[in-house]
KOLGUDREN-409860 format. One line per 8 residues: number of its first residue (from 1); for each residue x, y, z of N, C-alpha, C, O, CB. Coordinates in steps of 0.05 Angstrom, whole numbers, plus 5000, padded with zeros to 4 digits. Glycine has a CB too. Layout:
<filums>
NUM	X,Y,Z,X,Y,Z,X,Y,Z,X,Y,Z,X,Y,Z | ... $
</filums>
This chain:
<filums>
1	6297,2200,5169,6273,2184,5167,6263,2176,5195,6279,2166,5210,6278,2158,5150 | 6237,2182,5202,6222,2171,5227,6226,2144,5231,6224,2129,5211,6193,2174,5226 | 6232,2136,5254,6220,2110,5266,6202,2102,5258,6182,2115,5261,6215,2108,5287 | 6200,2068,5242,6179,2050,5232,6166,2051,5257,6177,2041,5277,6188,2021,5219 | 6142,2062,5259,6123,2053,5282,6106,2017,5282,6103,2000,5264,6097,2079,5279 | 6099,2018,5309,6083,1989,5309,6063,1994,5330,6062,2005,5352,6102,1961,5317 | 6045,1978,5310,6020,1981,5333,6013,1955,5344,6012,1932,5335,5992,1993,5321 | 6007,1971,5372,6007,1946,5390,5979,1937,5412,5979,1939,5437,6033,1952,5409 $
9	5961,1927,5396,5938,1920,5412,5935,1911,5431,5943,1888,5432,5927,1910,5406 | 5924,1919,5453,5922,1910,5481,5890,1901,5478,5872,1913,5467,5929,1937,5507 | 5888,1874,5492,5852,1859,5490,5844,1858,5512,5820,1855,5517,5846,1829,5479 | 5868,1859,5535,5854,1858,5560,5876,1874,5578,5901,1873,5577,5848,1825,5570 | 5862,1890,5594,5879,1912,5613,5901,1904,5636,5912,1916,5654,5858,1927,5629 | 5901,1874,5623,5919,1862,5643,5938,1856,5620,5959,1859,5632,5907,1835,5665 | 5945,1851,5600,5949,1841,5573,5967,1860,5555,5970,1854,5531,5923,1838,5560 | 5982,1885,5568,6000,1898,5560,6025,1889,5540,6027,1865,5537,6007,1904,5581 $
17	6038,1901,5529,6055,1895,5516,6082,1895,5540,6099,1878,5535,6054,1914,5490 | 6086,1904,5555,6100,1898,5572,6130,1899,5570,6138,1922,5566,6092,1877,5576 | 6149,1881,5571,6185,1890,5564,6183,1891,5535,6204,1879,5527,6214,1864,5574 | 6174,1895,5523,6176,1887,5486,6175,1921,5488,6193,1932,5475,6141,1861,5463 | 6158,1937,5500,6157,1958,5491,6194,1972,5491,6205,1984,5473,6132,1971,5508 | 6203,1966,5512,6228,1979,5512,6258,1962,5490,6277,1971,5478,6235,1979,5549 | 6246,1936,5493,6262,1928,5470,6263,1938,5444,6284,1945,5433,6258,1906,5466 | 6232,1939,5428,6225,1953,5406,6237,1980,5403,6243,1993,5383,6199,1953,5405 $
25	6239,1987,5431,6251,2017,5431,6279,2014,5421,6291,2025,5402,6251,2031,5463 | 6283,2001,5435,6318,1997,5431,6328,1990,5409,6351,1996,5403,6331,1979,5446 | 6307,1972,5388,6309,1967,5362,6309,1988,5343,6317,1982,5321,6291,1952,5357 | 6301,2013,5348,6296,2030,5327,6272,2031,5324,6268,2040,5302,6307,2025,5304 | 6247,2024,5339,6225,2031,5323,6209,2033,5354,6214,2024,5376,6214,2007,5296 | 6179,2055,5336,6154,2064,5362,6140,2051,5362,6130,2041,5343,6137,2087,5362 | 6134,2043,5394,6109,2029,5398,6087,2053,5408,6088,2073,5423,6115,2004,5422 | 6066,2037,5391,6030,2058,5389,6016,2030,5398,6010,2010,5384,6013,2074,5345 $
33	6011,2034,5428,5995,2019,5447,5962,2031,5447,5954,2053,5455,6011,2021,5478 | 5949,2011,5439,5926,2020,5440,5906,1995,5449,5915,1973,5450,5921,2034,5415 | 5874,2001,5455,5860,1985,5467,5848,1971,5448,5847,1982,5426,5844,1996,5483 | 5838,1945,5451,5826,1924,5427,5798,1941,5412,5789,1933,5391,5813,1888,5446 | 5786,1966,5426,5761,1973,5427,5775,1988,5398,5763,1980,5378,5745,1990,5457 | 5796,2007,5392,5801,2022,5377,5817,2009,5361,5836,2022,5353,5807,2042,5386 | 5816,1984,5352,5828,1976,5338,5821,1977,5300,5800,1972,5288,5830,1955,5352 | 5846,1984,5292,5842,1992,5261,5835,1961,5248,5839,1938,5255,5874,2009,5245 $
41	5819,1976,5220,5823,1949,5201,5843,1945,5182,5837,1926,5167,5801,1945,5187 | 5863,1956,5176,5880,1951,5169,5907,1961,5176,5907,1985,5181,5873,1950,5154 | 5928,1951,5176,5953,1963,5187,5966,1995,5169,5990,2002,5170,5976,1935,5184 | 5950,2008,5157,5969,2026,5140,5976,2048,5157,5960,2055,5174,5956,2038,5112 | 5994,2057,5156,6010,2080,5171,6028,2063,5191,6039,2075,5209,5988,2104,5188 | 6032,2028,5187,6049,2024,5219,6068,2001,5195,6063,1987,5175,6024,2005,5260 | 6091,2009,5212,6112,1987,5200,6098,1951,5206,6091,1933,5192,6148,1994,5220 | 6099,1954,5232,6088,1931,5246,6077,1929,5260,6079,1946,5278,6096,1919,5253 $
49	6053,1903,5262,6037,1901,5284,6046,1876,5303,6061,1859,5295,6007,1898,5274 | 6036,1877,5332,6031,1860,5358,6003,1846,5358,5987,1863,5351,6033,1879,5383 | 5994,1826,5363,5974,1830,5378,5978,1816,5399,5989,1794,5400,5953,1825,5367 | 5968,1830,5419,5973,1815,5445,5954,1799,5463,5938,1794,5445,5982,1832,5459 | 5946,1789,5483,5944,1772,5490,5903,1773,5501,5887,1790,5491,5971,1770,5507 | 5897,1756,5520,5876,1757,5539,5856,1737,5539,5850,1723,5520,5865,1779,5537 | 5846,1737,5560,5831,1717,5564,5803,1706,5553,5786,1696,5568,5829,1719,5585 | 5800,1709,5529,5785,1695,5511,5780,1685,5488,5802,1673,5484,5774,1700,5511 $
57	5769,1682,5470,5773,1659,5449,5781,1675,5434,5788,1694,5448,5753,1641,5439 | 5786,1680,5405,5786,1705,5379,5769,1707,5368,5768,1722,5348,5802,1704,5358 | 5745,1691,5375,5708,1699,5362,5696,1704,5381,5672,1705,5381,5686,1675,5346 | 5711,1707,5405,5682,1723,5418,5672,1747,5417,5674,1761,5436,5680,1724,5443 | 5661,1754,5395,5655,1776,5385,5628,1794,5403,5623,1818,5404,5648,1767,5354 | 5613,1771,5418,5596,1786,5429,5605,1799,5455,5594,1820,5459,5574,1772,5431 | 5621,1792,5471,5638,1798,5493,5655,1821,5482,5652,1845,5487,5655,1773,5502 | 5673,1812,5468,5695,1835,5446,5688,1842,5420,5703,1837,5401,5725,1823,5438 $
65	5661,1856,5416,5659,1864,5387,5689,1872,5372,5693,1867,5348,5640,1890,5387 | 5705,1882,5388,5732,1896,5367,5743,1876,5356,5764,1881,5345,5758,1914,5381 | 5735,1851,5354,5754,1817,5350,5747,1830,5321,5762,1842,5306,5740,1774,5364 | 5720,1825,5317,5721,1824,5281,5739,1841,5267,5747,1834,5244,5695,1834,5268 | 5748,1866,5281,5762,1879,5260,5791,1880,5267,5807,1893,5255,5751,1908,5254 | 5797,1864,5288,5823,1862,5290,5828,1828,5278,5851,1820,5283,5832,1869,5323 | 5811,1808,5263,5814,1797,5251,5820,1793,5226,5835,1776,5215,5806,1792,5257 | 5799,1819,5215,5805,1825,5186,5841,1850,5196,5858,1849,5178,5765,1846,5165 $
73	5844,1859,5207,5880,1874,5211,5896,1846,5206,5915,1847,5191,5891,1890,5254 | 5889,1820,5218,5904,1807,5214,5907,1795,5183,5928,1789,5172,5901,1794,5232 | 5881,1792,5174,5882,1779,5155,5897,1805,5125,5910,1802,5104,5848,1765,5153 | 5890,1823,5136,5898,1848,5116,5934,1853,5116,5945,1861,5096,5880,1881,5129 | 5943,1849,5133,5972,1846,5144,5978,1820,5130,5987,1824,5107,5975,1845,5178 | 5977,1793,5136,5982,1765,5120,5988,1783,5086,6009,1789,5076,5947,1738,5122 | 5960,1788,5076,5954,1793,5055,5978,1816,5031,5988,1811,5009,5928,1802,5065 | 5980,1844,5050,5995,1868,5040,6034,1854,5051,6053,1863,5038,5979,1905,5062 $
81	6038,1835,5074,6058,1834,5083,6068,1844,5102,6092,1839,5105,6066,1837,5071 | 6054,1858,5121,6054,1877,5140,6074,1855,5163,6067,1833,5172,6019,1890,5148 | 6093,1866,5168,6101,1841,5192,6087,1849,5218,6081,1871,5226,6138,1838,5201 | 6083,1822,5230,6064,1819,5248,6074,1796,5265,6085,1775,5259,6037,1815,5235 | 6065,1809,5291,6069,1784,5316,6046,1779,5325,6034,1800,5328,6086,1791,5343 | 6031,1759,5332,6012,1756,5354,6018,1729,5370,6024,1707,5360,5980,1756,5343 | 6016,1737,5396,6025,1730,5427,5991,1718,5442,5971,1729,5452,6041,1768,5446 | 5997,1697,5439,5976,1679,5457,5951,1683,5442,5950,1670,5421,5972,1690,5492 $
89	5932,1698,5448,5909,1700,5434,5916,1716,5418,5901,1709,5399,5887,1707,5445 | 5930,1736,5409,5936,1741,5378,5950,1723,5367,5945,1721,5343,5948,1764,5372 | 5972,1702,5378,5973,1673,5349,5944,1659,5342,5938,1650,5320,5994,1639,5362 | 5927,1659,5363,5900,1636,5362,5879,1665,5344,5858,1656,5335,5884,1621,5408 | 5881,1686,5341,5866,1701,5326,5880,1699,5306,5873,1678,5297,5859,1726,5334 | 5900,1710,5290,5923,1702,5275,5907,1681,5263,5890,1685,5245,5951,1693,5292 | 5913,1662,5272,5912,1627,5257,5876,1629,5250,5869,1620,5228,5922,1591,5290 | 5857,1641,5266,5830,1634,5267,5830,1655,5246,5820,1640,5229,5812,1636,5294 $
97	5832,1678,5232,5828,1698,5212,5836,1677,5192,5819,1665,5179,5846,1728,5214 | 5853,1673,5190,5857,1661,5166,5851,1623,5157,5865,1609,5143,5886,1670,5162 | 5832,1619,5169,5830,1593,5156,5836,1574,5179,5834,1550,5172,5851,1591,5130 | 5844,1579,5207,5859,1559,5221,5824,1549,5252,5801,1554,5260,5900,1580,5237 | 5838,1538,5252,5820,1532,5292,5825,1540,5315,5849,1545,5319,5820,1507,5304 | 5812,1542,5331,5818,1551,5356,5798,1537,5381,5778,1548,5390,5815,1582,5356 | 5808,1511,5388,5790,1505,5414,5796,1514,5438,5818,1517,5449,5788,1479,5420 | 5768,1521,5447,5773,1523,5473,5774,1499,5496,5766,1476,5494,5755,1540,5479 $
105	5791,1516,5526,5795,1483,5538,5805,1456,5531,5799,1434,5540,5776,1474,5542 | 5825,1464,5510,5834,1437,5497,5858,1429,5503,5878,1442,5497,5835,1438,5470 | 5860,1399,5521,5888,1395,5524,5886,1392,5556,5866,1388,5570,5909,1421,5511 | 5913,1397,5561,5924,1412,5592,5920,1429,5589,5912,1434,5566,5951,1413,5603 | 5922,1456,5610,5932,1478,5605,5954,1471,5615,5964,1451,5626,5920,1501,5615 | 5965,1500,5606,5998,1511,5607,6001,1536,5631,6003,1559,5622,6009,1527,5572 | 6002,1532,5653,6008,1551,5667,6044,1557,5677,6060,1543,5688,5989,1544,5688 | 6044,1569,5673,6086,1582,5687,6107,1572,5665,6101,1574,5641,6102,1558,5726 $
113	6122,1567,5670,6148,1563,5647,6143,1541,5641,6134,1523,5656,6180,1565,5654 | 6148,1539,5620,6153,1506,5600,6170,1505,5584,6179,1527,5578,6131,1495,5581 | 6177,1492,5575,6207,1484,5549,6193,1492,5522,6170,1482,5526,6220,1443,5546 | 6193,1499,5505,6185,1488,5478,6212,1492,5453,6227,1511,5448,6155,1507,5468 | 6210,1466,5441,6222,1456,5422,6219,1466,5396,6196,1462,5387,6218,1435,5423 | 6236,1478,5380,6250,1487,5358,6238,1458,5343,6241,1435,5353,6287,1493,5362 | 6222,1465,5314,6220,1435,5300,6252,1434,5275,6274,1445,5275,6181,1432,5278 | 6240,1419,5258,6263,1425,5229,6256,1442,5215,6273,1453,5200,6268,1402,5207 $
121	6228,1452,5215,6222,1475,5199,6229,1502,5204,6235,1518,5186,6199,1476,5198 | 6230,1509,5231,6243,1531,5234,6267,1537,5227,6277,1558,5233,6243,1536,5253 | 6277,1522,5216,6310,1535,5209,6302,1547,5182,6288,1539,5163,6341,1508,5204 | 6317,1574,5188,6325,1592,5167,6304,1610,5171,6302,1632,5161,6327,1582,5139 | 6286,1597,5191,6260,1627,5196,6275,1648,5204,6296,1647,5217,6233,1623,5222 | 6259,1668,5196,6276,1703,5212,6260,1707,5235,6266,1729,5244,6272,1740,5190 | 6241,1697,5251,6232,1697,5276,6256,1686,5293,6272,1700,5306,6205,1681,5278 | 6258,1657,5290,6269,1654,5311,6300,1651,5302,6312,1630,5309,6255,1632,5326 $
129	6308,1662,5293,6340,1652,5282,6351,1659,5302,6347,1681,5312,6356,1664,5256 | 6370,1640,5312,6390,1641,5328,6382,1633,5360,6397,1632,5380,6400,1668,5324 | 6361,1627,5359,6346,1615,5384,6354,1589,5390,6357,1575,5369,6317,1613,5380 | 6361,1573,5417,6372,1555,5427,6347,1530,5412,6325,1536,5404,6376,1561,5461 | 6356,1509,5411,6333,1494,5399,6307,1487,5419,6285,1483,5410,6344,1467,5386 | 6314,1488,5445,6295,1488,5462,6310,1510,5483,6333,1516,5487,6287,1458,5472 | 6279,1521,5495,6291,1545,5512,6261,1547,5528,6239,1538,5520,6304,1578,5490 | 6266,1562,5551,6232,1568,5564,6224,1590,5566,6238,1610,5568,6226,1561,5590 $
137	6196,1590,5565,6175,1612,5560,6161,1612,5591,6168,1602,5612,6149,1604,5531 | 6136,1630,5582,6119,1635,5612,6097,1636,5592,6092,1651,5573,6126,1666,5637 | 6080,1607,5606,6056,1608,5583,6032,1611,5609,6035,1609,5633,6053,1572,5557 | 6007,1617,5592,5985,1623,5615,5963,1621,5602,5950,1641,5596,5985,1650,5629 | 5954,1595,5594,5936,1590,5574,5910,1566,5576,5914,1550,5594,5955,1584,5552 | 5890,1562,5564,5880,1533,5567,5866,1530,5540,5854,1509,5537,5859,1528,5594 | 5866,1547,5521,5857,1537,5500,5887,1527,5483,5910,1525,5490,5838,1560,5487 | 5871,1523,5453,5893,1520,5428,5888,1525,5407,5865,1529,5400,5903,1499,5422 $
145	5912,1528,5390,5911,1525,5364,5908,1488,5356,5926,1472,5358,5940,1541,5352 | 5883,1484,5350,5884,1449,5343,5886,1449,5305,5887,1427,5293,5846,1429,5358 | 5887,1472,5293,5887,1469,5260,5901,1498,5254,5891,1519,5261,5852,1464,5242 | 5922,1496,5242,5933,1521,5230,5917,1522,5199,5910,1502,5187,5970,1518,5229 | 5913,1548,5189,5921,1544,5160,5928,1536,5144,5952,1535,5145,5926,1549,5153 | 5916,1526,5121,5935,1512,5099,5958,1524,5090,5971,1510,5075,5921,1508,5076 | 5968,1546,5094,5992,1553,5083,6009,1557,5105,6031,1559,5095,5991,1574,5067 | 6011,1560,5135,6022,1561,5154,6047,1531,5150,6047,1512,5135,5999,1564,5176 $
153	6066,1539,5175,6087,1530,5172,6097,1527,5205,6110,1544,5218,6103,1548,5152 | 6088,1502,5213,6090,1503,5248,6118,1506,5252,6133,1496,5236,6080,1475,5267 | 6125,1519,5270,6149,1521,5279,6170,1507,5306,6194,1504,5308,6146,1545,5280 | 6147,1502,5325,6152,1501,5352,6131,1475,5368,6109,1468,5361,6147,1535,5363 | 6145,1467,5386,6112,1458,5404,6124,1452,5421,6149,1450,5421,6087,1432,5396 | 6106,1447,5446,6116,1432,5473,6097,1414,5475,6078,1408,5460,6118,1450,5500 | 6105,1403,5500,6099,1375,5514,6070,1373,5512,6061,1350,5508,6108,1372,5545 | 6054,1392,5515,6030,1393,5522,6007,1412,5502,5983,1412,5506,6034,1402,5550 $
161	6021,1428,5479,6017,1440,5467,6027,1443,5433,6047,1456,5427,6021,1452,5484 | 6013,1432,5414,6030,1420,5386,6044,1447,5366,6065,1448,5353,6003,1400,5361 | 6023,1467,5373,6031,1494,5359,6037,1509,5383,6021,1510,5401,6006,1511,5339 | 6059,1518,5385,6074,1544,5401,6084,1563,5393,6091,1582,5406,6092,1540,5415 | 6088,1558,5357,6096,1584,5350,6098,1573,5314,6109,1552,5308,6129,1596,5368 | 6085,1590,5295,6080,1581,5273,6087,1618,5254,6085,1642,5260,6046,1563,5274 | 6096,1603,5229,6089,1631,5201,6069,1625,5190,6063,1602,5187,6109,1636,5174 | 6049,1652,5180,6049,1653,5158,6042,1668,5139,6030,1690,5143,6044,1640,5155 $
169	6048,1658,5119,6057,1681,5093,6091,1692,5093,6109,1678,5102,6036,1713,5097 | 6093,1717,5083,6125,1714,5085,6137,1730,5114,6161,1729,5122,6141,1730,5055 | 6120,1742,5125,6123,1762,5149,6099,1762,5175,6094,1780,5190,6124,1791,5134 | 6089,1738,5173,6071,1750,5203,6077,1716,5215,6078,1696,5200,6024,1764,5198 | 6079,1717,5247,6077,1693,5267,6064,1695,5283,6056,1717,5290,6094,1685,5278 | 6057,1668,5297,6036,1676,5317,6055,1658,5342,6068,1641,5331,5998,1662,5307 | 6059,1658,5367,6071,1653,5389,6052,1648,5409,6038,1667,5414,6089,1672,5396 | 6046,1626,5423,6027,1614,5443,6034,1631,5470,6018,1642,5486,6031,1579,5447 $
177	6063,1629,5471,6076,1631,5500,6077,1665,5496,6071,1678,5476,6110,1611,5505 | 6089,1674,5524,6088,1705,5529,6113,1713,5529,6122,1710,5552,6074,1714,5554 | 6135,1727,5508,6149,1739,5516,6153,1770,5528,6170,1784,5538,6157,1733,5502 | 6133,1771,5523,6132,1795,5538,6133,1798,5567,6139,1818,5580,6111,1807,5531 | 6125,1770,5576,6114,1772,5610,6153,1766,5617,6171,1759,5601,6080,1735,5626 | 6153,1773,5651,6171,1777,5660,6166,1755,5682,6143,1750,5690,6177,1804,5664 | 6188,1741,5692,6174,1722,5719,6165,1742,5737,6147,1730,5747,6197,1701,5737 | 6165,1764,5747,6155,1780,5764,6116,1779,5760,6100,1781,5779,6172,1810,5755 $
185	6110,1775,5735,6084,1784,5734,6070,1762,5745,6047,1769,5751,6075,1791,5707 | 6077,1732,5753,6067,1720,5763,6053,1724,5793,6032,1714,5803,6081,1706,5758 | 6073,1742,5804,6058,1744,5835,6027,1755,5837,6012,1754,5856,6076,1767,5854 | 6023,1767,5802,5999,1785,5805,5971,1762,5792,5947,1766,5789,6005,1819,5783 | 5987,1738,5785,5960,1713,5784,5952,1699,5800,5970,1691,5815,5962,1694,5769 | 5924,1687,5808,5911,1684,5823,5918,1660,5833,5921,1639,5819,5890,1690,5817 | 5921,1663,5861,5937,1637,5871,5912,1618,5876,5916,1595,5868,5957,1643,5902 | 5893,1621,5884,5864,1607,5885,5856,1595,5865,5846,1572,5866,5844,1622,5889 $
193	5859,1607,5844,5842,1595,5817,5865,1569,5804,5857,1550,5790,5836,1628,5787 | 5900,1574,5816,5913,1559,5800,5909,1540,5822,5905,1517,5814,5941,1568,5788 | 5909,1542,5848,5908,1513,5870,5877,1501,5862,5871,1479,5873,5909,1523,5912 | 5864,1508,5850,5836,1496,5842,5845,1473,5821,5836,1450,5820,5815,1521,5827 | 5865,1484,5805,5881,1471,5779,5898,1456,5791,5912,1445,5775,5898,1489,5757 | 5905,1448,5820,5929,1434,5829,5954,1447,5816,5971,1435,5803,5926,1404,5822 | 5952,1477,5824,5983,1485,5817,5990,1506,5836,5979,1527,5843,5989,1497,5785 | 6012,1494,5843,6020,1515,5873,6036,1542,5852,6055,1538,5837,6053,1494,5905 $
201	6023,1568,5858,6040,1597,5854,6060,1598,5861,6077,1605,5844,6032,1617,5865 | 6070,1593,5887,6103,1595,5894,6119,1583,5879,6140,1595,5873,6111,1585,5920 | 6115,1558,5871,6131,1536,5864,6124,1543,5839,6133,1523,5828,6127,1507,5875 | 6115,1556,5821,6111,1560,5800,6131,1595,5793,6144,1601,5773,6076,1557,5799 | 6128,1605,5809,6144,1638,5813,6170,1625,5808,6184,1627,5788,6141,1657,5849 | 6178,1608,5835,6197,1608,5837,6226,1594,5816,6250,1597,5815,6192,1602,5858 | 6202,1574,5798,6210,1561,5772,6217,1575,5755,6239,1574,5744,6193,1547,5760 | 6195,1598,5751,6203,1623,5736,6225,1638,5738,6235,1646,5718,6188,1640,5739 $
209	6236,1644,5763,6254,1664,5766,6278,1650,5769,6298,1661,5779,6248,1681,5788 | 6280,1624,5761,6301,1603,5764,6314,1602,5728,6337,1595,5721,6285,1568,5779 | 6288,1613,5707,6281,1600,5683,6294,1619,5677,6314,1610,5666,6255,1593,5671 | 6294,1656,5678,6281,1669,5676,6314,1685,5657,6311,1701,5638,6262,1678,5704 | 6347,1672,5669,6364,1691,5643,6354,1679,5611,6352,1694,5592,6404,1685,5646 | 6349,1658,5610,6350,1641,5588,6323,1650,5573,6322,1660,5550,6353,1609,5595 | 6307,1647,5586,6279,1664,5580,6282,1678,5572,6280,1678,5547,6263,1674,5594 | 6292,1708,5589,6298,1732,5569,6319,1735,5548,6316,1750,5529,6301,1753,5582 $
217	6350,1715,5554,6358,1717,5525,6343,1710,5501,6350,1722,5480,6378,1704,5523 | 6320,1689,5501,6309,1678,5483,6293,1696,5469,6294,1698,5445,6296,1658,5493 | 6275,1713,5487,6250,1727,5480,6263,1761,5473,6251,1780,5465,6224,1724,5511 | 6289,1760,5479,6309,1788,5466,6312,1790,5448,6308,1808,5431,6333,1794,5471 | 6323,1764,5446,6322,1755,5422,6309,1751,5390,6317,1756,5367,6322,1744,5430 | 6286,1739,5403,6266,1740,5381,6246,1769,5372,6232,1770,5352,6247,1718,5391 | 6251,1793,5395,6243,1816,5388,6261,1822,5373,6255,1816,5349,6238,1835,5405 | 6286,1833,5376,6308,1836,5359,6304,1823,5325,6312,1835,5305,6334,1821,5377 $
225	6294,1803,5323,6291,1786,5297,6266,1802,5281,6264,1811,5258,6282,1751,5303 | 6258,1802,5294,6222,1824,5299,6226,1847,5287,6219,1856,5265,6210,1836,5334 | 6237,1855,5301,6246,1893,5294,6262,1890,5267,6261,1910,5253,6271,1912,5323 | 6277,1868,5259,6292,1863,5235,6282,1862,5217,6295,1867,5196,6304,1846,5232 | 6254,1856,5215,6246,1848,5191,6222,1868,5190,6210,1871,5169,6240,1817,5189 | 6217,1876,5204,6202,1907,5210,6219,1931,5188,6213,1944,5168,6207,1918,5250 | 6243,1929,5206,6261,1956,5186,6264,1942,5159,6264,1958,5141,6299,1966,5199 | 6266,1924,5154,6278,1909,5126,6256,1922,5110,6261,1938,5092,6280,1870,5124 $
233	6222,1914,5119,6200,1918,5097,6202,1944,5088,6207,1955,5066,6170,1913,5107 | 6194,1957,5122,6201,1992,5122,6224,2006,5091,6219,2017,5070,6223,1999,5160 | 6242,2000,5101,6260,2002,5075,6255,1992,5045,6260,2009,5027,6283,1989,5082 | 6249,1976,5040,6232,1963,5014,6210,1992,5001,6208,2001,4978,6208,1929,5030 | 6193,2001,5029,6172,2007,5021,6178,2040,5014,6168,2056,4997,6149,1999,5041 | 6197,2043,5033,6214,2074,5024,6223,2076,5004,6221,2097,4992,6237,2083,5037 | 6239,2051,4989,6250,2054,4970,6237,2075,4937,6251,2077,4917,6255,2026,4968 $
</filums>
């Protein structure tokens, strides 16, 4: 039997899927990287979908016409069961397809590593099982999720941020923070635009690469959980 494939939307050319691709690899299953412009409306032919990340809202449709139909992928995935990840603006598209909110500029932003906290609901989730109850990410964000769905199930939050990582339905999550990013990718953000924000780049790198075993056990982790429940459906649907 072939490798459960997964497709993995890229929204912005900076916005790669990044170490997930080689983890997924290592899981048993193909990653099909493709651009937000060609994005399908519904997931059939892929075990699982990504969506990944970039710098704008999940309705800006006039900027990103492809949002609409990678909204209805999401909502068609919830719907059939399709397991599904979306990472920063695919949790905030995620949550906005189906019923949830998405402000922009809301809050702090979240720039470089931060902690976020495991709630009581996550136990027994298959996302994050086995995840430290708090552990750090590399977030790079300034909007939010301020309303999930009525049927969603928050999972996570930090200091500065209430949703960081939520289900819903029985197989799709949405994740604020980036596991995919590596502390390395920081050198390639703009040190100008974050000292505008009062945040020094070095001291922010260097947090990262201090953060950065625990980080990736965390975010190995949670692909590994990913790919689990990817092969589990896969198998169901072979049956």
């Amino acid at each position: 039997m072939a490798d459960p494939r997964v497709l993995a939307v890229r929204n912005s050319p900076t916005s790669g899927i990044g170490r997930l691709r080689l983890w997924l690899q290592e899981e048993g299953l193909t990653v099909v990287e493709i651009d937000g412009a060609d994005t399908p409306e519904t997931p059939d032919g892929y075990g699982g979908v990504v969506l990944l990340g970039g710098g704008f809202l999940p309705d800006d449709d006039i900027h990103h016409p492809w949002l609409a139909r990678e909204r209805r992928l999401a909502r068609q995935a919830v719907e059939d069961g399709t397991p599904l990840l979306g990472i920063c603006l695919g949790a905030q598209l995620l949550a906005a397809a189906n019923g949830g909110t998405v402000k922009g500029n809301f809050g702090a932003p979240e720039r470089g590593t931060c902690a976020v906290r495991l709630l009581p609901e996550a136990a027994g989730d298959r996302l994050v099982h086995g995840l430290p109850s708090s552990f750090p990410v590399i977030q790079n964000h300034r909007d939010q999720i301020t309303r999930l769905p009525s049927a969603a199930v928050r999972l996570a939050e930090s200091e500065a941020c209430r949703v960081q990582a939520f289900r819903l339905g029985a197989r799709a999550w949405g994740v604020q923070f980036h596991p995919e990013v590596d502390a390395g990718r920081l050198a390639q953000w703009d040190e100008a635009a974050l000292a505008e924000e009062g945040l020094d780049l070095k001291l922010l790198a260097a947090e990262a690469e201090r953060a950065e075993p625990a980080a990736v056990g965390a975010a190995r982790r949670m692909t590994a959980n990913f790919a689990a429940v990817v092969h589990q459906q896969a198998a169901i649907q072979g049956a």
